[in-house]
C-alpha atoms as one frame of an Amber mdcrd trajectory, in Angstrom:
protein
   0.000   0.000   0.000   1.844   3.512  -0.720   0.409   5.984   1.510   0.850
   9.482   0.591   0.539  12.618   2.948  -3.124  13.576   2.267  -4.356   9.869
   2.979  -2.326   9.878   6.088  -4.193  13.085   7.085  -7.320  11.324   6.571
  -6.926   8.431   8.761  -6.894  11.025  11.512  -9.983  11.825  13.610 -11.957
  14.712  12.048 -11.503  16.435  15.155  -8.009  16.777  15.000  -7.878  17.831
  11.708 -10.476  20.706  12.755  -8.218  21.894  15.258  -4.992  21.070  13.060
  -6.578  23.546  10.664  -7.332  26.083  13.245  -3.571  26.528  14.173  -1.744
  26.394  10.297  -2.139  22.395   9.838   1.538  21.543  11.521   0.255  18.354
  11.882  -0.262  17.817   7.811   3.135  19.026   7.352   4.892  16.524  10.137
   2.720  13.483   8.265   4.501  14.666   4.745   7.761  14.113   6.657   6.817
  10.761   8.017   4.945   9.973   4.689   8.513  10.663   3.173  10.141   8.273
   5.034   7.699   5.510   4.763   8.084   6.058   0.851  11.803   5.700   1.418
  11.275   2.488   3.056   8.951   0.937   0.805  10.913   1.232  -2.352  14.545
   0.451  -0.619  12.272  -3.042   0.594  10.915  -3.387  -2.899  14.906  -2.508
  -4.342  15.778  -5.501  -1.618  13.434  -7.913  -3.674  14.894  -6.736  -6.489
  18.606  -7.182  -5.385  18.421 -11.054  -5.735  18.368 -10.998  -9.360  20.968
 -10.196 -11.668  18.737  -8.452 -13.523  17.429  -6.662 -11.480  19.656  -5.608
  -9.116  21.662  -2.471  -8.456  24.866  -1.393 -10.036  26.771  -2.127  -6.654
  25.146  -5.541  -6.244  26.787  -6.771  -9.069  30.351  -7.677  -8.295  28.567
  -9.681  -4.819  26.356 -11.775  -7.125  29.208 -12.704  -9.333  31.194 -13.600
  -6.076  28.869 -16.104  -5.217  28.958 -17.958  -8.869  32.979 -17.125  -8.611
  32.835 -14.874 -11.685  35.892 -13.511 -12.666  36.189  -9.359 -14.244  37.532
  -9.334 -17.787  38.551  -6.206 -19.758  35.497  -4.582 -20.974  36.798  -4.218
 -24.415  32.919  -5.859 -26.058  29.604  -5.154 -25.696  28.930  -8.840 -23.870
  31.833  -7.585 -21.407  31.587  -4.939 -20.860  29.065  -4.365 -18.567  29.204
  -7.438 -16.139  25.808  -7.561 -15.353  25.101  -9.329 -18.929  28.190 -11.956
 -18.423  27.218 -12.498 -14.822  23.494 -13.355 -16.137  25.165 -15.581 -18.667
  27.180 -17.548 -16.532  25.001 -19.955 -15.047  23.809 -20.894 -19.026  27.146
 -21.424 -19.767  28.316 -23.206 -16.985  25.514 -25.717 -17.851  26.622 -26.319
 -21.204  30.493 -26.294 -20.391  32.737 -27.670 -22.518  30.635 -28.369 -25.460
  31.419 -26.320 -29.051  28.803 -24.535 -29.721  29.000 -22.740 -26.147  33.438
 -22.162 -26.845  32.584 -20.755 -30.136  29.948 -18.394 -28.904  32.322 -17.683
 -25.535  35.297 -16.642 -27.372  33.086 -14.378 -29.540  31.457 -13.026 -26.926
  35.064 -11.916 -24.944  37.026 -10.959 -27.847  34.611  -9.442 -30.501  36.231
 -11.471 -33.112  34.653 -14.236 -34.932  35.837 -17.029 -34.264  35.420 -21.162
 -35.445  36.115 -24.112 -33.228  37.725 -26.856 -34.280  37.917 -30.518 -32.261
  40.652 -31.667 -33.632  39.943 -35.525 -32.161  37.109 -35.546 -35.331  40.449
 -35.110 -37.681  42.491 -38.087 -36.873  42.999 -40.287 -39.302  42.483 -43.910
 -37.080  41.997 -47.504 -38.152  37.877 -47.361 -39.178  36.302 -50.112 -36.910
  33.255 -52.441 -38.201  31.076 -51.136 -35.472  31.474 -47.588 -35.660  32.383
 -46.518 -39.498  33.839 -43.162 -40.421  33.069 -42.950 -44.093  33.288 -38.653
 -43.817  37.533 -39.322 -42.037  39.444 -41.011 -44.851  43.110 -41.459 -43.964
  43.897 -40.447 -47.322  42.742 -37.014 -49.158  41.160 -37.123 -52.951  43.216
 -35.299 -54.535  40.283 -34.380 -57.206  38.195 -32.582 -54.238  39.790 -29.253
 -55.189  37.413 -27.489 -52.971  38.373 -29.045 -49.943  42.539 -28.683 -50.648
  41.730 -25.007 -50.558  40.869 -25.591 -46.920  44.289 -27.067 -45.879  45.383
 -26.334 -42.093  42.647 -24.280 -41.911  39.550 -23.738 -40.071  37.105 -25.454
 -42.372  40.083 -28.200 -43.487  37.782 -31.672 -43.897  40.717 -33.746 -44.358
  42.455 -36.161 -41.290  46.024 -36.366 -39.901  48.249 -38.434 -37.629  48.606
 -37.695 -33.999  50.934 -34.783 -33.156  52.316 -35.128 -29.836  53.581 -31.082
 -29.264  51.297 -29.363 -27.364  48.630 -27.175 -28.862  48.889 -24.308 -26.116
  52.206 -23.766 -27.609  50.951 -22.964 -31.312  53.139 -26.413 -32.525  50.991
 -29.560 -32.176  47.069 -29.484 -33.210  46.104 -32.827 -34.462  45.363 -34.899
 -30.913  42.418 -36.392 -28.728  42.699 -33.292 -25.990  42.919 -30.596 -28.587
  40.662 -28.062 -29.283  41.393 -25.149 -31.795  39.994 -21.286 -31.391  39.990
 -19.638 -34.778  39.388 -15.744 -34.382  39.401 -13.593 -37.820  41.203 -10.146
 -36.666  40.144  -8.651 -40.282  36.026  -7.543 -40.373  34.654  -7.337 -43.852
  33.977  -3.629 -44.693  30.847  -2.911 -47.303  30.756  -0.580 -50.201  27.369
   0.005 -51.432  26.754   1.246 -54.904  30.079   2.308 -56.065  30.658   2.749
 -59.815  33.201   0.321 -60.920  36.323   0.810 -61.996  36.841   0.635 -65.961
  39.516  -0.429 -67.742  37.485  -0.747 -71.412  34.024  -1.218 -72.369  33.797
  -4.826 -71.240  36.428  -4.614 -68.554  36.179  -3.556 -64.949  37.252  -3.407
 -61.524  35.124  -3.831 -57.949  38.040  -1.521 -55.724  36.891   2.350 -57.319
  40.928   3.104 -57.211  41.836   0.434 -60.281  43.892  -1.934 -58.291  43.419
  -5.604 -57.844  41.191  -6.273 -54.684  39.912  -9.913 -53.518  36.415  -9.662
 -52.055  35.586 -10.687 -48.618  32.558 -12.444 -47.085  29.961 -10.415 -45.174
  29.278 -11.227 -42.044  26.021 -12.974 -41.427  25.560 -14.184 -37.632  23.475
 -12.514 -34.705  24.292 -12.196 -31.585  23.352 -16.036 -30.391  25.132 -19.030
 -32.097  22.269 -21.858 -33.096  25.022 -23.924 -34.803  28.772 -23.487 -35.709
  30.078 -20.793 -37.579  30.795 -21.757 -41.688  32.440 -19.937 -44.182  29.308
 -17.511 -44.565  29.764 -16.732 -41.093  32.914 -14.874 -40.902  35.098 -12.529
 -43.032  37.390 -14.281 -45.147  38.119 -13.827 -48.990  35.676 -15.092 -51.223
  37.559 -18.117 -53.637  36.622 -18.882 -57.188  35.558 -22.530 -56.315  33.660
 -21.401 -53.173  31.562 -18.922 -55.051  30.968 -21.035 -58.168  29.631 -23.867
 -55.692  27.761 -21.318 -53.389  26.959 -18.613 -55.443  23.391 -18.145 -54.323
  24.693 -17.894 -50.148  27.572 -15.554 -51.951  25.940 -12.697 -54.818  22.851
 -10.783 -54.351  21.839  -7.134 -52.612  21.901  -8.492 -48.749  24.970 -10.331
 -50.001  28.564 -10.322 -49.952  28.600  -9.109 -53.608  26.431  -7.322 -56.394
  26.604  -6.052 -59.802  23.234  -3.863 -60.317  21.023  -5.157 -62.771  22.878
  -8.587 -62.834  21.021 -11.648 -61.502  22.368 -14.603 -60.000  21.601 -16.401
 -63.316  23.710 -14.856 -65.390  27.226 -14.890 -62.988  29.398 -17.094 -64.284
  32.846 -17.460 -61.970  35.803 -17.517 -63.288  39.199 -17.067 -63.463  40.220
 -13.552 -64.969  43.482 -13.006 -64.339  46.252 -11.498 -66.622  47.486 -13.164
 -69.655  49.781 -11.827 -72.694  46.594 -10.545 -75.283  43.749  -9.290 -71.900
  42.175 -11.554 -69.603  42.437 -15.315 -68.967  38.438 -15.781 -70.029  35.482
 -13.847 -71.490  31.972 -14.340 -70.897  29.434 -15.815 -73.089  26.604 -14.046
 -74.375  24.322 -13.056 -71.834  26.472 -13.741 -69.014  29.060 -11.970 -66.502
  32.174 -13.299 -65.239  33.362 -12.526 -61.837  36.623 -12.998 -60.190  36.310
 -13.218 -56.686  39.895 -13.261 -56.107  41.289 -10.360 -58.166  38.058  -8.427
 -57.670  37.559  -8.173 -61.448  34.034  -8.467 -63.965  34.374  -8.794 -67.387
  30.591  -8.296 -69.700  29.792  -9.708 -72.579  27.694  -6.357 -73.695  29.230
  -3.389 -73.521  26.992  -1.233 -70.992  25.931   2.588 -71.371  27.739   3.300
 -68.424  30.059   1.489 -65.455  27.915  -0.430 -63.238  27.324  -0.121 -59.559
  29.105  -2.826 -57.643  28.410  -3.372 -53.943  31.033  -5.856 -52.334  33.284
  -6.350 -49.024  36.292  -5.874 -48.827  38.877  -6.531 -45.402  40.579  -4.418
 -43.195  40.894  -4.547 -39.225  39.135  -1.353 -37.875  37.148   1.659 -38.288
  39.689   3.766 -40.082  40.139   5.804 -42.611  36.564   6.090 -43.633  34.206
   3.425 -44.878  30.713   2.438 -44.353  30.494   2.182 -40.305  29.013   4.407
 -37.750  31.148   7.451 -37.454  28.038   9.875 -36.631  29.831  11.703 -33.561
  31.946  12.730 -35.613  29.908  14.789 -37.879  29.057  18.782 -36.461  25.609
  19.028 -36.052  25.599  22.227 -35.544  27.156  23.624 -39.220  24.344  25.117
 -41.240  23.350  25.317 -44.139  24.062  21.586 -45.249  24.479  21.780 -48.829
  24.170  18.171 -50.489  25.443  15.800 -53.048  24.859  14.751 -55.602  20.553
  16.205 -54.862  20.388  19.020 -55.479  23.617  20.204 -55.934  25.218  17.803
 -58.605  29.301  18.215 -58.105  31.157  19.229 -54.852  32.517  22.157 -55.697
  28.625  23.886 -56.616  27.890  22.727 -53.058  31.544  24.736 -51.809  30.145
  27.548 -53.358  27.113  27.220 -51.932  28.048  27.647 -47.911  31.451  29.734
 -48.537  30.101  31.855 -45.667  30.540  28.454 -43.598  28.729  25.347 -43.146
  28.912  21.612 -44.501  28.756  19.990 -47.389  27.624  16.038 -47.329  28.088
  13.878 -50.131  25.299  11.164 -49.425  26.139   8.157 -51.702  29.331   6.445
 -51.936  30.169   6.900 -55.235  32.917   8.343 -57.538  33.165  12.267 -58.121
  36.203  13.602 -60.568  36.631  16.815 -60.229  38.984  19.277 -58.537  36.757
  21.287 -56.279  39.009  24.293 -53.957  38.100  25.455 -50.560  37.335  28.795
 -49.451  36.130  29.994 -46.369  35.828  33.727 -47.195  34.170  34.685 -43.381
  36.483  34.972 -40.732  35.827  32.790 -38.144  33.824  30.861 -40.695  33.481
  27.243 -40.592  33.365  24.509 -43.351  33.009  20.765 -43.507  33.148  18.629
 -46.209  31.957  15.549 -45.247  30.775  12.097 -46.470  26.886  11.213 -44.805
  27.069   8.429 -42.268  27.660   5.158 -43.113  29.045   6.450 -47.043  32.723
   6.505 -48.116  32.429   8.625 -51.387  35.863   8.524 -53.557  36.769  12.291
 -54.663  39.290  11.703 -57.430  41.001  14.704 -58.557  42.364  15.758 -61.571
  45.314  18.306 -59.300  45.756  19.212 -55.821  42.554  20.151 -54.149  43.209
  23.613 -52.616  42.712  24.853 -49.085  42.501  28.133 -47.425  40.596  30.472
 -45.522  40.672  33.708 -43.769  42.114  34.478 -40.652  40.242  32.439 -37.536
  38.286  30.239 -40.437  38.165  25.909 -39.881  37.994  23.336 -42.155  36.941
  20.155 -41.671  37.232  16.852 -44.773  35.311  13.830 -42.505  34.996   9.823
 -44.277  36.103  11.128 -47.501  38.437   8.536 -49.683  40.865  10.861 -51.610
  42.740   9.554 -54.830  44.876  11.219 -57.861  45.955  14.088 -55.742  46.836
  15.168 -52.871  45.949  18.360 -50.373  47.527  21.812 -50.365  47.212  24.718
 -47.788  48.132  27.693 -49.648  50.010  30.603 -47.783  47.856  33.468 -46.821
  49.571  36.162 -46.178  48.447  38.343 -42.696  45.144  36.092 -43.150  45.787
  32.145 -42.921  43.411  29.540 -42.154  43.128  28.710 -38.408  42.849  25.407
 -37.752  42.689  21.844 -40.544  41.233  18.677 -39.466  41.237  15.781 -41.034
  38.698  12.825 -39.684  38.235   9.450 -40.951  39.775  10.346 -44.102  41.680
   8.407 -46.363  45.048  10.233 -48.841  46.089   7.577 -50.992  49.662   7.314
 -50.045  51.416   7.372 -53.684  48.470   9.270 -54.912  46.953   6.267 -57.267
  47.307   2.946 -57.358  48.812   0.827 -60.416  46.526  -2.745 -61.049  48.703
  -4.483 -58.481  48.125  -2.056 -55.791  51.514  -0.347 -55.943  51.468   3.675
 -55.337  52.268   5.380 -58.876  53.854   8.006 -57.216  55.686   6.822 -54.327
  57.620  10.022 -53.552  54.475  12.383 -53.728  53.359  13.859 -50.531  49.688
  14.048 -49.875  49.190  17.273 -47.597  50.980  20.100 -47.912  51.108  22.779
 -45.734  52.504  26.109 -46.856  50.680  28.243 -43.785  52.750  28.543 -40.699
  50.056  29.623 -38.997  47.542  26.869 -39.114  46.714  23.984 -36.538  46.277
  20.992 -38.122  44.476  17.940 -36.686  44.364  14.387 -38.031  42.462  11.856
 -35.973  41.722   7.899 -37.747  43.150   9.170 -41.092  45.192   6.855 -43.542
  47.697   9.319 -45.880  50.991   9.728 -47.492  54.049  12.129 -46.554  53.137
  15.174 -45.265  55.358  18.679 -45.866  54.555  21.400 -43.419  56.175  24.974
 -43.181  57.818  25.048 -39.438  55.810  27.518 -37.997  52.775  25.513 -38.227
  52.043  22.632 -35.731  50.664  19.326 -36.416  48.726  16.775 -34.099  47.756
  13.029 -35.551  46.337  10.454 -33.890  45.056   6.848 -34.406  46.148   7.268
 -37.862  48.707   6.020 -40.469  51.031   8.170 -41.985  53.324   6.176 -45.275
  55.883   7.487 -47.328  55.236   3.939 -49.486  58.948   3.115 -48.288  60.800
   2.986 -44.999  63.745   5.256 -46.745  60.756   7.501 -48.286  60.216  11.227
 -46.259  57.020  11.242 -43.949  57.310  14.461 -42.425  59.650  17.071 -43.522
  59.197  21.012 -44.565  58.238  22.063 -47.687  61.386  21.007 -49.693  61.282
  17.771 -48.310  64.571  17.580 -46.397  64.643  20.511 -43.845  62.575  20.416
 -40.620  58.693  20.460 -40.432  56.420  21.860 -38.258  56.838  21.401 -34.161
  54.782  17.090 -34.070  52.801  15.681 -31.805  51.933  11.709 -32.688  49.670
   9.146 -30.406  48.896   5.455 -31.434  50.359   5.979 -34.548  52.369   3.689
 -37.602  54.424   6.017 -39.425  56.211   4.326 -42.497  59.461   6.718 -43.769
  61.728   9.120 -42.339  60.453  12.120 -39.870  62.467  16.015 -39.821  60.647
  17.701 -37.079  61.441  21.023 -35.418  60.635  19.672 -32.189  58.940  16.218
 -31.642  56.556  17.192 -28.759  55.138  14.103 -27.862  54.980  10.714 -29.207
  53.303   7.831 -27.650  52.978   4.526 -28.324  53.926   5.224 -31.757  55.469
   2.953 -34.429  58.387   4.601 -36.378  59.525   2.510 -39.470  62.249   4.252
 -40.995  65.911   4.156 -42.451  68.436   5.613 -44.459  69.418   4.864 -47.807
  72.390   4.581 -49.296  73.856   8.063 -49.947  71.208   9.674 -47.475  71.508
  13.345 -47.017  69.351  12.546 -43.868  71.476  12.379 -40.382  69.052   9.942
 -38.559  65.624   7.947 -39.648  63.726   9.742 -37.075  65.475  13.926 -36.483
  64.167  16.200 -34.109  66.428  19.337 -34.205  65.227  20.498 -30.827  66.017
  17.089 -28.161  65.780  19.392 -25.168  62.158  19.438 -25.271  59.508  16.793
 -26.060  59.409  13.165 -24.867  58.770   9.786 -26.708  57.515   7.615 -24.904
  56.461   3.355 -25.329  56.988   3.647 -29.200  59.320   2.050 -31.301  62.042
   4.395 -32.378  64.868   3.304 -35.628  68.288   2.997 -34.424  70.504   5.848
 -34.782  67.677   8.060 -34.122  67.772  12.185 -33.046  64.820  12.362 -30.707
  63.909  14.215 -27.534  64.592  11.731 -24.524  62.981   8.100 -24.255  61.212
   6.362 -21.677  60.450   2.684 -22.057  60.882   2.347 -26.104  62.224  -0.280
 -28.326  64.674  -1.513 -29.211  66.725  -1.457 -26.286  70.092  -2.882 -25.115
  68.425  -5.635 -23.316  65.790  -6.583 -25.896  68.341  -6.401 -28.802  67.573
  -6.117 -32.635  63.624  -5.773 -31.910  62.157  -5.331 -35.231  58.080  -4.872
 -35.963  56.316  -7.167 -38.170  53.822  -6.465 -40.761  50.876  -8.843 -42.409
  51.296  -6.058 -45.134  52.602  -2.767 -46.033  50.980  -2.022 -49.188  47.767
   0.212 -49.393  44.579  -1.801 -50.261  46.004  -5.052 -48.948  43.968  -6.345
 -45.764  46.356  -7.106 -43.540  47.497  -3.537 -44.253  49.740  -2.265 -41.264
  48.612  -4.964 -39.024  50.527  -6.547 -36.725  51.886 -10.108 -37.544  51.608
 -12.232 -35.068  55.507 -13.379 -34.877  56.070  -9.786 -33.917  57.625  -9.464
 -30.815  55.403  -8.754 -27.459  58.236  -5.901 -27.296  55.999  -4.604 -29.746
  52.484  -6.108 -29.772  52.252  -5.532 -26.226  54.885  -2.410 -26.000  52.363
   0.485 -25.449  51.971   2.338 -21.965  48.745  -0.160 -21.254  50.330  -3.023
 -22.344  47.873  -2.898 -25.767  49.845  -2.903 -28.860  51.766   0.108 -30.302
  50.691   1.937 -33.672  47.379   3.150 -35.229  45.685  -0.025 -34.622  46.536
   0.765 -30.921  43.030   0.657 -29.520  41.752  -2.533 -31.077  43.192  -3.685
 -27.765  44.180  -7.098 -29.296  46.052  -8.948 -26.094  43.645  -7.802 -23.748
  41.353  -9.939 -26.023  43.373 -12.368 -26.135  43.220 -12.151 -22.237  39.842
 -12.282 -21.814  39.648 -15.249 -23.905  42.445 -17.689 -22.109  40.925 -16.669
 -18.914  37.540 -18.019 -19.824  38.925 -21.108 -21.362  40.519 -21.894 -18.067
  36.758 -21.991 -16.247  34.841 -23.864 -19.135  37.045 -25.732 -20.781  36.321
 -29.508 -20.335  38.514 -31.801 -17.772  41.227 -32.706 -19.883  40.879 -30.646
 -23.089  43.538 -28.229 -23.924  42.309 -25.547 -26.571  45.203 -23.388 -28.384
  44.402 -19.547 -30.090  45.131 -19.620 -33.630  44.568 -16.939 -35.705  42.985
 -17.425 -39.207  43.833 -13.473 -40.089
């Protein structure tokens, strides 16, 4: 019953609320006190009810509830982590089913945010087959003619048998025994691009990637949240193979699918191989039909069309950067107005520029392909522009020159999720009135400007921002670009972001002629690739320097700061022979000896791009002030997953087993 102050009153005699009237009703107000209270004590005896369920239960509760079920606090690097109120809930579930595959494969998804595949590697020995109990689906020997499963070798989805290893799978050696069970987890996440004009090379010929390189296409990624059955290949984001989309095409091509060509049906894909041969292309089409090449990201018609077609595919990377279709929507200034818009109603970019040159933002809502050479102006002072790509779009700007920048004195502008080919950026000097501040979000330079078919930069040696303004602030947060040659009385700030010269003897940073000293540099969770002349290296943490000297180098040290009395580097990996302000806990260092990082890739467009290999020292993968991994992929936090995950297979793993980590990218 919840008794409020005016039915309190009311239980009194009518007498006393007569007289309680007569003198100012003290009593009424003294029942609101106590009626107060008794509210207080109803819902703290309802919150007590409450309090014995997880789900229920107050925040503080919580860690008391897990004590009793002995539940141990992971990193809260997921969404199933990390709050512990879910995982706590969970626990009881999952004790139930310990041990069994299904529940692994959905735990280690759950704690790392990776997908992942479980293997029991008992169900791949080859043994002697026994009357009773027949294993016609383990032959000790493989058919050779089964193509499709030889693509599969040592791999997650591998059907074929082996003979016992004896090495023990927790240390990465031995996999094939009765104990073992393996943990697959895909690092990469398959990225869409929806709509986006292919790339063509002559009326019949075209590419998926909108920059003219070579791309294979990845798998989307098509599981919920809750695992009914083990993951397959649809399940997780690894490249798509010619034999695995000619057998599968239909779980493979369509418009909620891993690829597309609009206006092309299922029924008339034909897969194929199209790779290079001395007069074009390995195969054409037949009439009617379109070939794809999964693994070189290539079509090839049989009918000329009126114009390139839209292509929507995957393609892999590891994380949000750069641009590309995922959620970047705090990022985007809500507050910029007008918002001019392409490609409806203003059809290029630069007739939406001119549109809000007193300040505002211009979105580009599609994720197609716009050649032109637009220049910004901000002609207010204090004026604002952004020129920015809509949520979830990564439009390709491919210019024809350098896209020009600048502003009067106190103006900002902003390029957000923009993918930037065929040119690079240029700040022009202003005079007495210079553009205030530059950022750069989510945006991709092409480092080497364009790409050739193979993915190598065409010009290798061409920076992609310049900066002639010493005045001007620039800002780069979760960018990918090439060198970068800024006057010195500038200053520059990156971070979460790649910076590559295309070589590790190529110039990063540097001033304007590309040897003296740059602007004063301030660098966190960042993998630069070439050689850095700073003024004065303010701060750099947890940063990744790969640089050297070539032969006949004008260049005194990989990485120079002129000014080493100011400015700390700090848990980053600095060249040998280096010119840097003071270090404090960096590689390599007398005791850890010729520590070297180690790349999946260093090629732009590649998947592995900049990641981490995993035979890269824990110097390195696990160098960074929070024991995370150094460089722009710093806060994917990849050995605290890995943490979280051997500290769960300690409590559910079945008496006996022993599961090893392997990683299938």
């Amino acid at each position: 019953m919840t008794l409020d102050p005016q039915k309190l009153y009311e239980l009194l005699p009518a007498i006393y609320r007569l007289r309680d009237a007569e003198q100012g009703e003290p009593l009424k107000a003294l029942l609101a006190v106590i009626a107060e209270q008794i509210a207080v004590l109803q819902e703290d005896l309802a919150q007590l009810y409450d309090d014995q369920f997880i789900e229920t239960c107050a925040g503080w509760v919580i860690p008391y509830i897990g004590d009793l079920i002995g539940y141990r606090q992971l990193y809260g690097l997921t969404a199933q982590v990390r709050s512990p109120r879910a995982e706590v809930a969970n626990t009881i579930g999952l004790r139930r089913r310990k041990g069994t595959a299904l529940m692994l494969e959905q735990l280690a998804r759950d704690v790392t945010g990776w997908d992942a595949r479980i293997v029991e590697f008992f169900q791949r020995l080859a043994t002697t087959q026994y009357l009773n109990h027949v294993r016609p689906d383990s032959p000790a020997t493989p058919d050779l003619r089964d193509t499709a499963a030889l693509e599969h070798i040592h791999g997650p989805f591998d059907p074929l048998t082996y003979t016992v290893e004896v090495r023990r799978i927790g240390s990465g050696r031995g996999r094939y025994n009765l104990p073992n069970l393996g943990l697959f987890l895909w690092r990469l996440r398959g990225y869409t691009l929806t709509g986006s004009p292919a790339f063509k090379l002559d009326d019949q010929r075209y590419l998926f990637n909108p920059l003219g390189s070579d791309t294979p296409l990845f798998n989307r990624h098509q599981t919920g949240p809750e695992l009914t059955q083990l993951a397959t290949r649809v399940n997780v984001p690894m490249p798509i193979s010619r034999r695995v989309l000619a057998a599968h095409l239909e779980d493979y091509y369509g418009a909620a699918a891993s690829l597309a060509v609009e206006g092309i049906e299922s029924a008339q894909v034909v897969v194929c191989n199209l790779a290079d041969t001395a007069t074009g292309w390995a195969h054409t089409p037949p009439a009617g039909k379109v070939a794809i090449d999964p693994a070189l990201g290539r079509i090839a018609l049989a009918e000329p069309p009126d114009q390139p077609p839209r292509v929507s595919f995957c393609y892999g990377f590891s994380a949000d950067l750069g641009g590309g279709e995922y959620d970047r929507g705090a990022t985007l200034d809500p507050t910029l107005a007008p918002v001019a818009q392409v490609p409806a109603p203003h059809a290029t970019v630069q007739a939406a520029l001119d549109a809000v040159s007193q300040g505002g933002a211009v979105e580009i809502l599609d994720s197609g392909r716009y050649e032109e050479t637009p220049a910004i102006h901000v002609a207010a002072g204090n004026g604002r522009i952004e020129l920015r790509a809509a949520n979830r779009a990564r439009p390709l700007l491919l210019l024809g020159n350098e896209l020009l920048i600048d502003g009067e004195e106190g103006a900002e502008v902003t390029l957000n999720g923009l993918l930037i080919g065929s040119g690079g950026l240029r700040l022009a000097a202003g005079g007495a009135a210079a553009l205030h501040r530059l950022k750069l979000q989510h945006c991709t330079l092409v480092p080497g400007l364009s790409l050739a078919r193979d993915g190598a930069p065409q010009q290798p040696q061409a920076p992609s921002l310049v900066i002639e303004s010493a005045d001007t602030v620039v800002e780069i947060d979760h960018a990918i670009l090439g060198g970068l040659r800024v006057a010195a009385g500038a200053r520059v700030t990156i971070a979460n972001s790649i910076v590559d010269a295309t070589v590790e003897s190529g110039v990063a940073y540097a001033a304007l002629d590309g040897i003296s000293a740059g602007a004063p540099l301030t660098l966190v969770n960042c993998t630069v690739i070439g050689k850095v002349h700073t003024t004065l290296l303010e701060s750099a943490s947890n940063v990744i320097f790969l640089a050297s000297l070539a032969q006949g180098d004008g260049w005194v040290a990989p990485v120079w700061s002129e000014r080493r009395q100011q400015g700390c580097v700090r848990f980053s990996y600095v060249p040998p022979g280096s010119r840097v302000p003071r270090c404090y806990r960096c590689e390599p260092t007398a005791a850890t000896g010729n520590v070297r990082p180690l790349f999946t890739s260093l090629r732009y467009g590649a998947a592995g791009y900049c990641q981490l290999n995993q035979r890269c020292t824990p110097e390195i993968r696990q160098g960074a002030d929070d024991e995370a991994e150094m460089g722009a992929f710093h806060d994917l936090y990849q050995p605290q997953r890995e943490t979280n995950l051997r500290v769960r297979l300690e409590e559910y793993l079945r008496f006996g087993s022993e599961a090893g980590i392997l990683y299938a990218s």
